[in-house]
N, C-alpha and C positions, 0 to 999 in steps of 0.2 A: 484500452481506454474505455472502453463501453461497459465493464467490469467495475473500473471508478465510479461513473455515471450510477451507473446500478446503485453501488455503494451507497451513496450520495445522496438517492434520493430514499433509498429505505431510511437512511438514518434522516431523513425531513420528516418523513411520514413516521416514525416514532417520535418525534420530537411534537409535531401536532397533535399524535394522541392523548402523550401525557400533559399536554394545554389541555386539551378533554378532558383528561382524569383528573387536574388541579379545579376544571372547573365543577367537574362531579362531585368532588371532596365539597367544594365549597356551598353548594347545591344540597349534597346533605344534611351539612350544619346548620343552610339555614331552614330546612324542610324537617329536622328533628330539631331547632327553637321555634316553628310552628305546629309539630305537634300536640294535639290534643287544645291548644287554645286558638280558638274562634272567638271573634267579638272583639278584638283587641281594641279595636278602633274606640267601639262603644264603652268599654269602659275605661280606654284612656281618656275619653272626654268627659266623663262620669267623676274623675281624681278633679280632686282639687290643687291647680296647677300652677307655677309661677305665670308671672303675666309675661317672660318671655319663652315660653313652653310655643312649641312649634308647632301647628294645626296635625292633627295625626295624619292626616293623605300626605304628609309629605316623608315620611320615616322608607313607604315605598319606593320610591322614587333612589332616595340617596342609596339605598339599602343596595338596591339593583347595582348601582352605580360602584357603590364599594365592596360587594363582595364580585365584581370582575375583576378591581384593582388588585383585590387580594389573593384571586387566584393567578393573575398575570405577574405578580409579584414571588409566589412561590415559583411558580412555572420559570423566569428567571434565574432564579437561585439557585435551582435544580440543574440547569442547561451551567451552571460554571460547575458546580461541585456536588452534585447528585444529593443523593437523600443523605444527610448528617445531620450535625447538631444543628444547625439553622433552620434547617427543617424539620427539628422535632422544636426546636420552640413556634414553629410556624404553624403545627401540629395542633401542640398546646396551647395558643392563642384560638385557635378556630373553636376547640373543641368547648373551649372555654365560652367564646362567643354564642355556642351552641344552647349552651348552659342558663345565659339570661332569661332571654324571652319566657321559659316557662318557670322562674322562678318568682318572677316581677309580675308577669299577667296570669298563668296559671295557677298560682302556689298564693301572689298576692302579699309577698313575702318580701314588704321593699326594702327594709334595712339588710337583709340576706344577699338579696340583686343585689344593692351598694357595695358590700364588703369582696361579692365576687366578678362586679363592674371592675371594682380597684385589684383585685388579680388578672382580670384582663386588660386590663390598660398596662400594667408590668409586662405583662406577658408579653406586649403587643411591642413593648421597647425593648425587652431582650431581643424579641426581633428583628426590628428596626436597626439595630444595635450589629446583633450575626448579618442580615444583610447586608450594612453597607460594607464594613470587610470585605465581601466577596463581588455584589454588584449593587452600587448607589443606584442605578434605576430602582432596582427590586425594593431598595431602601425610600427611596421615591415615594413609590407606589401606596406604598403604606402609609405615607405622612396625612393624608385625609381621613384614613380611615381611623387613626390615630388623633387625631383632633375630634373627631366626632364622638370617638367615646367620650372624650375629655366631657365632652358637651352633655354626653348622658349620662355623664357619673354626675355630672355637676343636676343633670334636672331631675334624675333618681333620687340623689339625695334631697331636693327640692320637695318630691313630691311623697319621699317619706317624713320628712318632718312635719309635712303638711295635711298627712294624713294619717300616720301613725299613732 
């Protein structure tokens, strides 16, 4: 019986650290779409912006918020049916995510951001799409983070027409 036990709780204790590693994963992408650009703030208030454009101290905030969703969402997925195809689009949605930040604020390259906003937003429904399949939590999880691109394809393109 103590042999179970044993069993039992290594496989807990692996199971928390790959929550770790989902949150690592998700911690890198967004530490490589801060690379190299500083100032963001400044010169997102710098753009000339729809008048429903969100005050830039608030992009932190949700940002925090949704890449935990997104790592507790893979971390999910993983615990029914390990790494496969739902987690290589989970993959490719991140890495994707990864991609913006320095194309939009470093590069300054808003119609480029837009066209590869609109690959992440697909991406993020293929997703959406492989998780609920396997666990609607995990499918869940994503539906903010999914609407919020929505949000910033729709003010990407805003504020490329408006300054393009």
């Amino acid at each position: 019986m103590e042999i179970i036990r044993s069993d039992r709780r290594t496989g807990t204790a692996r199971t928390w650290w790959v929550l770790l590693g989902f949150g690592a994963a998700v911690a890198v992408a967004a530490a490589i779409g801060g690379l190299g650009v500083s100032g963001t703030r400044d010169e997102y208030a710098s753009l000339q912006q729809p008048a429903w454009a969100p005050p830039g101290w608030l992009f932190g905030p949700v940002w925090t918020v949704l890449y935990a969703l997104i790592a507790v969402a893979g971390w999910l997925a993983w615990r029914r049916v390990g790494f496969g195809p739902a987690l290589w689009a989970w993959t490719v949605q991140l890495a994707l995510n990864a991609v913006w930040t320095p194309l939009f604020f470093g590069a300054g390259r808003y119609g480029l951001a837009f066209a590869e906003i609109v690959l992440m937003w697909l991406a993020i429904a293929v997703t959406v799409v492989a998780f609920r399949r396997i666990s609607r939590p995990a499918a869940a999880l994503l539906l903010p983070y999914w609407a919020w691109v929505t949000f910033a394809a729709a003010l990407n393109l805003s504020i490329w027409r408006l300054n393009g």
